[in-house]
N, C-alpha and C positions, 0 to 999 in steps of 0.2 A: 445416586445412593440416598439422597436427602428425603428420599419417599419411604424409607427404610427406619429410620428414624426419626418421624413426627411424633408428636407427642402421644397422638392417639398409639402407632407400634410401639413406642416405649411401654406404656400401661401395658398394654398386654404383655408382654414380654417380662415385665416385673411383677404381676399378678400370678404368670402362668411360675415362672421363677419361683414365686411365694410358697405357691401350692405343690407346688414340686421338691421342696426344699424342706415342708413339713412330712412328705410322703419317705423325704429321704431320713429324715431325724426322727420322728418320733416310733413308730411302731419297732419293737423288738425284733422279728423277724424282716429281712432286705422285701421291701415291696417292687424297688426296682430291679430290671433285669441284669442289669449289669453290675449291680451291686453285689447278685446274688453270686456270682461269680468270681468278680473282680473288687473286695474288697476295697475301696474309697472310689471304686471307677462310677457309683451311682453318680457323683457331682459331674462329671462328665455330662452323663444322660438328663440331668438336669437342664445345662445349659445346651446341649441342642435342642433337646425337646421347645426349651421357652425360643430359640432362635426358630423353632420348626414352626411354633406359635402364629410367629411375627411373617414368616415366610405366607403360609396358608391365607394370612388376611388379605396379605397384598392380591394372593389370587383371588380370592372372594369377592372381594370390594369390586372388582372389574365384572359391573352386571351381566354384559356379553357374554362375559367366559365363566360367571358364575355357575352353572346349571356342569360345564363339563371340570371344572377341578372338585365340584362338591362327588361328583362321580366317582371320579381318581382317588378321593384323596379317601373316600369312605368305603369305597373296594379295598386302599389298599391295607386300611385299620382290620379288615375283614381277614385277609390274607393273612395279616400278623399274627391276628389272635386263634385263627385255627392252625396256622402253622407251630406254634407251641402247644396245641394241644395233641399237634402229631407227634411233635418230641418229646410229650409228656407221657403218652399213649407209648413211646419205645424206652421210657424209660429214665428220660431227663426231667426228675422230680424238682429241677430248679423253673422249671417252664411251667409250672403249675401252680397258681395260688396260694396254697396251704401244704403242699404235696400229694395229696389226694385228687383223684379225677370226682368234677361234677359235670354232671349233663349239661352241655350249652345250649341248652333248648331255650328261647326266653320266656316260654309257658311257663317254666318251674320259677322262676322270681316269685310267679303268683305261686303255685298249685306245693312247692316246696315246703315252705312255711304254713298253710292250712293243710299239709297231711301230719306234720313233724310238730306243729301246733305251738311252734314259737317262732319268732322274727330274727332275721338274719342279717348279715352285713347288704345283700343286694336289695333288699326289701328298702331298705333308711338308702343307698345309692338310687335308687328310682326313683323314690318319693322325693327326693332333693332335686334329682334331675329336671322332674317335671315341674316342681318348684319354682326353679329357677331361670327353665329354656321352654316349658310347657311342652309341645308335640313333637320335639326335636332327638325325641329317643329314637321314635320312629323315622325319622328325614338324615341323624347323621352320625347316632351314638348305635345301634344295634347291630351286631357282627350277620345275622341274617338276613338284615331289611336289605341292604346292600347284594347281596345276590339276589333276593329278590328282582331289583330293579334291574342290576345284570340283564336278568331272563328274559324280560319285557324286552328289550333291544331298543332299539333306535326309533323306531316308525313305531306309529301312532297310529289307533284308527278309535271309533265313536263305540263304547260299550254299554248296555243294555244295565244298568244297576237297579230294575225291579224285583224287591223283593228280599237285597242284597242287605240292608238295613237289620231285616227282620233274621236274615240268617246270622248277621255278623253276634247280634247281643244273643242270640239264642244260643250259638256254640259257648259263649263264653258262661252262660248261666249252667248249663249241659257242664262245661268242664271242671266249674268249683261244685255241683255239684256229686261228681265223678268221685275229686277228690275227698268229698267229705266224705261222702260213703265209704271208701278206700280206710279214711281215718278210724269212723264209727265201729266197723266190723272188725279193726286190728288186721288189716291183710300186710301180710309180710313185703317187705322193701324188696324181696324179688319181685313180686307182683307188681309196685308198685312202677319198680326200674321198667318191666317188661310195657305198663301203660304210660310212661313219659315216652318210650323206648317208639312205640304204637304212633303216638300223639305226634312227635317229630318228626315221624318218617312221613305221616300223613299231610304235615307241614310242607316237607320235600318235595311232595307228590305233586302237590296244590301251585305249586312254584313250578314245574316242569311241565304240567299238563296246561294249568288254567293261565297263568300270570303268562307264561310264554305265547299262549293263542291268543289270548284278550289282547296282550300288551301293556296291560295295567297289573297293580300290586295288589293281585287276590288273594293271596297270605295273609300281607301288610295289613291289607285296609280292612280285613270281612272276615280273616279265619285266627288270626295270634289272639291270644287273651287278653295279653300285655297291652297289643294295640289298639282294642277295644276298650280299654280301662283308658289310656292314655286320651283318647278319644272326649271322653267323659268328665276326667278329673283336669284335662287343660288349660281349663279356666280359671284355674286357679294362679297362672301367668297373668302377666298385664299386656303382656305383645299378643298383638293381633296383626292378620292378613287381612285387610280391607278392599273393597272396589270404591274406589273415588265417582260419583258422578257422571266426570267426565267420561267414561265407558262407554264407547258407539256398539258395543255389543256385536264385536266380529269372532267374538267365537273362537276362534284361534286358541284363547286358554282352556278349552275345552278339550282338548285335545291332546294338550300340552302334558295338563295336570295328570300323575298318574297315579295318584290316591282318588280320583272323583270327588273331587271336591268343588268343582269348578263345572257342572254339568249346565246343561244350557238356563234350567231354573235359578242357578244360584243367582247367574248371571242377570238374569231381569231384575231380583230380588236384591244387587249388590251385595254379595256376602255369602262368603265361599262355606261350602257344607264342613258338617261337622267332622270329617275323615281329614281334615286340609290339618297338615303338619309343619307349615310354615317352610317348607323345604325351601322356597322363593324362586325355584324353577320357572312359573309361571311370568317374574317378573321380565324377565327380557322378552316373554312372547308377545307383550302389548305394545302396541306402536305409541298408546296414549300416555303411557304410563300412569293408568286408571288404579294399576295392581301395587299397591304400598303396603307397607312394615305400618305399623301406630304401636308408641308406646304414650301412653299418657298425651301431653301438650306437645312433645319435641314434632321435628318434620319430621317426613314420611324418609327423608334420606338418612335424618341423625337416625331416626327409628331404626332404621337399616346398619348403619353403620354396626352400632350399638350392639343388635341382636349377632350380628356378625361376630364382633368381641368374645361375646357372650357363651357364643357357639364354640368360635377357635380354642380357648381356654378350657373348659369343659370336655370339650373332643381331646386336646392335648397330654389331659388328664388323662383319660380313660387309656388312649393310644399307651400311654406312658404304665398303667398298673393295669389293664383288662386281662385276664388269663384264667381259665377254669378251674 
């Protein structure tokens, strides 16, 4: 049990507690589930969630089994959050955010606020996100990327991304331009429901036909808006995925990675493409252990550690108030 309790689980655990504890006292209406519910039972849901915290690291921290609990544990944040939106959808307006249903499409983060032409609570939750964890919306916070990766399954084979670049920014130029026009013209919020309505399904399709044949995240990586912004603005983080050197250049993370981020160029070039979300999947496919976390001076392991924390906290969060 004393692996349970090192200093490094304690912080998290007090962190996650912190921020859990301001979600629980300040806003007027219950943010937590249980709250909404069971008046005083949110401190409850406080204190597992921060032990859920402490739990998830321990899996994570174990590089080997990294790759299959980031899977679990992000399908099952996925599970959650549309399974209240089924309850919400039959009528249990406590499973609902505001009480109102909003499209969980993650297009609309963007496309929402330039048709509506004002900024919203998810707009200032993304921007922080990326802020703070850089491309880890897409690797462990987004209710879709997660079936995404689903779809792709197990096996792995080498996919063809010519051209793939030039499609990904082009859809997302295509889609705020969509929406502005939408805004310009005054077209009515049916129209508007029916082209998010269009836009999602399209998402769907792109995940069952392409991401499932390929094996890789054609949604994720080449068709979300979100994900292509994310792509762009991640630099605004200090962690980085690096190739060390040391890299005998077996290719194996090629294969691995299922954003393409890791294509055979990147790898001569040390330094993984622009699409790499930090997922850290790729680290246990090297033998050399070439593929590190950097943040600043620390080592490539504190680097690790660290973005680990970083992630569990944030993910805990979200797990804890995410709901349409």
């Amino acid at each position: 049990m004393k692996k349970y309790f090192s200093f490094y689980h304690l912080l998290i655990f007090s962190i996650t507690f912190l921020f859990l504890t301001i979600i629980q006292v300040v806003p007027s209406r219950p943010m937590l589930l249980a709250e909404r519910f069971i008046p005083g039972s949110g401190w409850v849901e406080v204190a597992l969630f921060s032990f859920f915290a402490v739990w998830m690291a321990q899996k994570l921290n174990t590089t080997s089994e990294y790759s299959k609990w980031r899977k679990r544990i992000w399908f099952s944040f996925s599970i959650f959050f549309f399974l209240q939106l089924i309850l919400g959808l039959l009528g249990v307006e406590e499973c609902l955010m505001t009480g109102k249903l909003h499209f969980p499409i993650p297009a609309m983060i963007l496309g929402g606020p330039i048709y509506r032409g004002e900024l919203t609570f998810m707009v200032f939750l993304f921007i922080g996100t990326v802020i703070l964890s850089g491309p880890a919306w897409c690797s462990h916070l987004c209710y879709f990327g997660s079936i995404d990766l689903l779809l792709t399954g197990t096996k792995n084979k080498r996919f063809d991304t010519k051209n793939m670049m030039q499609i990904k920014y082009s859809i997302l130029i295509l889609f705020i331009a969509v929406v502005l026009i939408l805004r310009m013209i005054h077209v009515s919020h049916l129209y508007a429901i029916i082209f998010a309505s269009l836009f999602g399904l399209t998402g769907i399709a792109i995940m069952l036909i392409y991401s499932f044949r390929t094996k890789r995240m054609i949604h994720c990586t080449y068709f979300c808006p979100i994900g292509s912004i994310v792509s762009l603005t991640k630099w605004i983080n200090p962690f980085r995925v690096k190739i060390a050197p040391t890299c005998d250049q077996c290719m194996k993370c090629t294969v691995i990675c299922k954003y393409n981020a890791l294509k055979i160029q990147n790898i001569k070039e040390l330094k993984p493409g622009i699409t790499c979300t930090h997922c850290g999947d790729c680290l246990s496919a090297c033998h050399v252990n070439a593929l590190q976390y950097q943040f600043f001076k620390l080592s490539p392991e504190k680097s690790r550690r660290l973005y680990i924390a970083l992630i569990v906290i944030i993910f805990t969060v979200f797990f804890a108030v995410a709901r349409t």
